[in-house]
Backbone as CSV, one residue per row, in Angstrom:
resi,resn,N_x,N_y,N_z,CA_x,CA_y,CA_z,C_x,C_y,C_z
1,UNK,-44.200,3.498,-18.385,-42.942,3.839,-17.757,-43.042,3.530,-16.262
2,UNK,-42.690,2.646,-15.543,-41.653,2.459,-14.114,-41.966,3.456,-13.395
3,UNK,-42.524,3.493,-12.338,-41.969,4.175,-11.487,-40.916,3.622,-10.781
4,UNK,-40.130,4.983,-10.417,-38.832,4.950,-9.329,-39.234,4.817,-7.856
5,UNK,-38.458,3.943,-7.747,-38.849,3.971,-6.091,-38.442,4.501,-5.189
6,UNK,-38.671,5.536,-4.181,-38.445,6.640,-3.598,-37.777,5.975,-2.409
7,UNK,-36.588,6.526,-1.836,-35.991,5.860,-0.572,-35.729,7.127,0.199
8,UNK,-36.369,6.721,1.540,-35.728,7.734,2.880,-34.252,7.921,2.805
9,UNK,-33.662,8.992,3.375,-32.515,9.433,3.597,-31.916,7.893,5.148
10,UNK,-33.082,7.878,5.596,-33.441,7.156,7.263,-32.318,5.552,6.563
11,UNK,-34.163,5.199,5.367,-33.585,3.999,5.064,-31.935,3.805,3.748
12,UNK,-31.789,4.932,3.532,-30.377,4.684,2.984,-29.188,4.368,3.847
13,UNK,-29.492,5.399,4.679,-28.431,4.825,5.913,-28.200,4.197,6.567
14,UNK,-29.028,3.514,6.888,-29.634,2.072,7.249,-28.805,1.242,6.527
15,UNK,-28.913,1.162,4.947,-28.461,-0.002,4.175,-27.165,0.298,4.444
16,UNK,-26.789,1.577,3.694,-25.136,1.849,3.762,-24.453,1.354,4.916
17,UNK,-25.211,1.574,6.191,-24.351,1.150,7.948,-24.523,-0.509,7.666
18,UNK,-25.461,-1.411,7.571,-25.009,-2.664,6.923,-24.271,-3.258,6.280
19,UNK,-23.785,-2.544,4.814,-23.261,-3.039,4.057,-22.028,-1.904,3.705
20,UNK,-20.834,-1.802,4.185,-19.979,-0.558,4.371,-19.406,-0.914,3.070
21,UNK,-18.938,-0.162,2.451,-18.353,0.442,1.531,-16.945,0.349,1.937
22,UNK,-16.025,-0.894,1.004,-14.284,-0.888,1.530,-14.015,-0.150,0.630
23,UNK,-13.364,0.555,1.140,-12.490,1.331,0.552,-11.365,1.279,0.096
24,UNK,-10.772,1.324,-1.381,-9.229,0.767,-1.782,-8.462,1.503,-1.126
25,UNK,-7.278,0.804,-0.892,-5.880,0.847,-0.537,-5.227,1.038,-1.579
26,UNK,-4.437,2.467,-1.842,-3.167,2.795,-2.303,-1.763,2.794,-1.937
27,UNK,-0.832,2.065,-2.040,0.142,1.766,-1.010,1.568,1.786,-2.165
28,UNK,2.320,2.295,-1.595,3.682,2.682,-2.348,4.889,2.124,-1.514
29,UNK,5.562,1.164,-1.891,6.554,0.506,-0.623,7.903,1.206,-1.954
30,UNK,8.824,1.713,-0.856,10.336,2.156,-1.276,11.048,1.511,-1.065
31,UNK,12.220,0.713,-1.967,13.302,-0.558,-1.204,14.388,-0.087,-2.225
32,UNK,15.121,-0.583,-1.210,16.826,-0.478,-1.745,17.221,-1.900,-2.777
33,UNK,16.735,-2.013,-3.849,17.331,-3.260,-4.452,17.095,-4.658,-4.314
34,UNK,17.783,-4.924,-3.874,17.230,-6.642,-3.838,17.980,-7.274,-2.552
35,UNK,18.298,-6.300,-1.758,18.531,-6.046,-0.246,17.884,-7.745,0.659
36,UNK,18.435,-8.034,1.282,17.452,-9.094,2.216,16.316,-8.650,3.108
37,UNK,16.725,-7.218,3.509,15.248,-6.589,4.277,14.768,-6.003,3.166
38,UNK,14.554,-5.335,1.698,13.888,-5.186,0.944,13.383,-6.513,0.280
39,UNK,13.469,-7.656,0.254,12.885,-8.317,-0.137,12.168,-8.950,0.578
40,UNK,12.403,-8.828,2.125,11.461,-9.142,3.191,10.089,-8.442,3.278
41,UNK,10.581,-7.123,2.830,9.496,-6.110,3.057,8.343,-6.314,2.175
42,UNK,8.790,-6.826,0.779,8.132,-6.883,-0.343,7.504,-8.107,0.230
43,UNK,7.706,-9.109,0.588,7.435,-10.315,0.788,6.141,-10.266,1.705
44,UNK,6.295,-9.764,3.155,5.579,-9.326,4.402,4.040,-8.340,3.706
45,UNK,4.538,-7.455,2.861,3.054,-6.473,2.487,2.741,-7.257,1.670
46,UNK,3.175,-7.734,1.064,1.904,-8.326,-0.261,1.431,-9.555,0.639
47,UNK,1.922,-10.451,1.714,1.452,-11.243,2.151,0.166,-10.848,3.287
48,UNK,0.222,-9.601,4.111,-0.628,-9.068,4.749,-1.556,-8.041,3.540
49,UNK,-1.818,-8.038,2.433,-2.320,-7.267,1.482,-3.298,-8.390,1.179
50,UNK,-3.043,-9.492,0.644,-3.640,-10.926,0.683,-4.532,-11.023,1.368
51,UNK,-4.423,-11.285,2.544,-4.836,-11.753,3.659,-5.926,-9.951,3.986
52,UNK,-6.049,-9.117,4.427,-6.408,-8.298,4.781,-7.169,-7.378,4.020
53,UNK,-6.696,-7.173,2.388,-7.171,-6.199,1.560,-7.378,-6.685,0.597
54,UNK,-7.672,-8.178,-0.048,-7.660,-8.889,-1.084,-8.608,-8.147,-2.124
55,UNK,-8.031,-7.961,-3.229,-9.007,-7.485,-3.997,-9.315,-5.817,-4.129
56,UNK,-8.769,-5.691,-3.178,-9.339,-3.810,-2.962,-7.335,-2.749,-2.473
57,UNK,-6.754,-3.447,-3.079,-5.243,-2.567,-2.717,-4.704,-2.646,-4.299
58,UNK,-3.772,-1.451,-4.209,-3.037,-1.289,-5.681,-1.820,-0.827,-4.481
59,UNK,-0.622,-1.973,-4.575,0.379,-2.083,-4.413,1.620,-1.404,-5.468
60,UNK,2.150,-0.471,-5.341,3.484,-0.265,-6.241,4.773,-0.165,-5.136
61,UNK,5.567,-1.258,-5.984,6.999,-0.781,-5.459,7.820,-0.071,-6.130
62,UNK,9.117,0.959,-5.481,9.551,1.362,-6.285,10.879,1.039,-5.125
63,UNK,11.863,0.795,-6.460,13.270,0.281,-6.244,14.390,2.006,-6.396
64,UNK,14.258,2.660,-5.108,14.973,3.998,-5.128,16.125,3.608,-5.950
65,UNK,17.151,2.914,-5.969,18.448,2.694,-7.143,18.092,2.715,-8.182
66,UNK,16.701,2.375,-8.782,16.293,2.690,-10.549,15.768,4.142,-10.408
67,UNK,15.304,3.843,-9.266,14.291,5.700,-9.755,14.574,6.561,-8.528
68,UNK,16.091,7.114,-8.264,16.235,7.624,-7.222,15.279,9.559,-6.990
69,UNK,14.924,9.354,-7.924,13.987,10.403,-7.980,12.734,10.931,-7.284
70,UNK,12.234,10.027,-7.469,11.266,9.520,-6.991,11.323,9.694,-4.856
71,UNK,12.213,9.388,-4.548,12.637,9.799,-3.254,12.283,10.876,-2.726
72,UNK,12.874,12.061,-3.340,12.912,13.272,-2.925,11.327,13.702,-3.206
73,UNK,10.244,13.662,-3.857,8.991,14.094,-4.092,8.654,13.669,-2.979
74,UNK,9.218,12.494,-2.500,8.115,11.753,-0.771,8.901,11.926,0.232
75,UNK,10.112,12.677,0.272,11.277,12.968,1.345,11.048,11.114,2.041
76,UNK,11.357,10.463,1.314,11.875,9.355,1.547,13.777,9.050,2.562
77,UNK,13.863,8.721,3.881,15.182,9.196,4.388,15.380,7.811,4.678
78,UNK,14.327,6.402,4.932,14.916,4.945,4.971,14.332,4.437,4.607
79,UNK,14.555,3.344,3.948,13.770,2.134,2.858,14.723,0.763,3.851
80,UNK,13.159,-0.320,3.574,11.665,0.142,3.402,11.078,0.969,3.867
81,UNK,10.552,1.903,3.064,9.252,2.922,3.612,7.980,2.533,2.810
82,UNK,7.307,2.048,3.345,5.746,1.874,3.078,5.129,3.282,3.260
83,UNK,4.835,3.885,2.233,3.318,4.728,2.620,2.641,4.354,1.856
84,UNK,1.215,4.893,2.710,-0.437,4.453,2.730,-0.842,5.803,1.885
85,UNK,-1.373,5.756,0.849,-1.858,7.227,0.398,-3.094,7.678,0.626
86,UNK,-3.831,6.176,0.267,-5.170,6.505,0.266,-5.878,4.683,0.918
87,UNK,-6.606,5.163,1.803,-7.828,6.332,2.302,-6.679,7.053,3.166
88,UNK,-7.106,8.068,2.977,-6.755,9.382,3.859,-7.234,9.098,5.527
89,UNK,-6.209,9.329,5.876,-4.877,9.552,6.569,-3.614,9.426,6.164
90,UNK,-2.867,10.385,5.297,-1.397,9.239,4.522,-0.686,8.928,6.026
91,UNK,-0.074,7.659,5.628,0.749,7.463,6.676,1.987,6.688,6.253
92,UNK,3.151,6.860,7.035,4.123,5.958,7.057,4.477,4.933,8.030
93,UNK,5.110,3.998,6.832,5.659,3.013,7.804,6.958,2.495,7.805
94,UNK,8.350,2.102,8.730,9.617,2.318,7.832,9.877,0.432,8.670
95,UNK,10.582,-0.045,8.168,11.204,-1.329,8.040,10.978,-2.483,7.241
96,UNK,11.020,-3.697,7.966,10.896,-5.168,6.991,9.405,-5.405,7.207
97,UNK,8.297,-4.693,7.350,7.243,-5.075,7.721,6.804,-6.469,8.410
98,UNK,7.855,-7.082,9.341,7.530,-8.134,9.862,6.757,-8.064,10.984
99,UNK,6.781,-6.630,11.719,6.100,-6.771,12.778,4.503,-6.605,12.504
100,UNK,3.999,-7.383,12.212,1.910,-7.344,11.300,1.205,-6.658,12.293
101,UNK,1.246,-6.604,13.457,0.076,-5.562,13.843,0.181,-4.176,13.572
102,UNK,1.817,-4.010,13.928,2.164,-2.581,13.835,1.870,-1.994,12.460
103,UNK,1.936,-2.703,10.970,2.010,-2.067,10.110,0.114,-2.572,9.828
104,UNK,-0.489,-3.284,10.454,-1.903,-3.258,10.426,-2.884,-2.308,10.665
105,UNK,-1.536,-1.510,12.359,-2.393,-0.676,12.614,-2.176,0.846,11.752
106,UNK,-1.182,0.822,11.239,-0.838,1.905,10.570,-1.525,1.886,9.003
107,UNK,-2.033,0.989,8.633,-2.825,0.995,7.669,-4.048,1.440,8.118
108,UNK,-4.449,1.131,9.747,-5.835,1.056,9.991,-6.476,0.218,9.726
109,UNK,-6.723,-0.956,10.230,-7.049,-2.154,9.632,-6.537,-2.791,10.831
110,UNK,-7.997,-3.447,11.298,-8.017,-4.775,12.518,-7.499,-5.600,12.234
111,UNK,-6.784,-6.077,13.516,-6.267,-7.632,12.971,-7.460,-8.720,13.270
112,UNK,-7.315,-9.390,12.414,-8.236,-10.489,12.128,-8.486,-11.660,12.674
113,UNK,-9.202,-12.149,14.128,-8.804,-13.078,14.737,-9.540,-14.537,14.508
């Protein structure tokens, strides 16, 4: 039988501060229909989601006119509203997401030069 190989607390942290751990993105965008700034909005996050979180975001939209329900659980008051659920900090974000740093920084997330 193997022995296990015993690791410092020192050298775990070590590796972990090297090699960070991304963390998924949960993200919930609210739009009015098929609106020209709701389809901007849709357009703008999944294109900075791409680019920024590839691989590690679970995007849902929800169209408040099918599921006006859904609103009131998130006191939703203008669409687009982007919120961030997870990683914790929730945060919001309200328009066409065109302006990319602003909704970069509200994700938390450097822009990429």
């Amino acid at each position: 039988m193997p022995k296990k190989k015993v690791r410092s607390s020192t050298e775990a942290f070590e590796r972990a501060r090297v090699t960070p751990q991304k963390k998924p993105y949960v993200l919930r965008l609210y739009v009015t229909g098929t609106t020209p700034q709701s389809v901007r909005a849709i357009a703008n996050i999944k294109k900075l989601c791409e680019i920024h979180l590839k691989g590690r975001y679970e995007l849902d939209v929800v169209d408040l006119y099918q599921q006006p329900h859904l609103a009131q659980g998130e006191q939703i008051i203008a669409a687009p509203t982007l919120i961030k659920k997870l990683p914790l900090p929730q945060r919001r974000i309200i328009g066409d997401m065109s302006k990319s740093q602003r909704v970069l920084d509200g994700l938390d997330l450097q822009k990429q030069k």
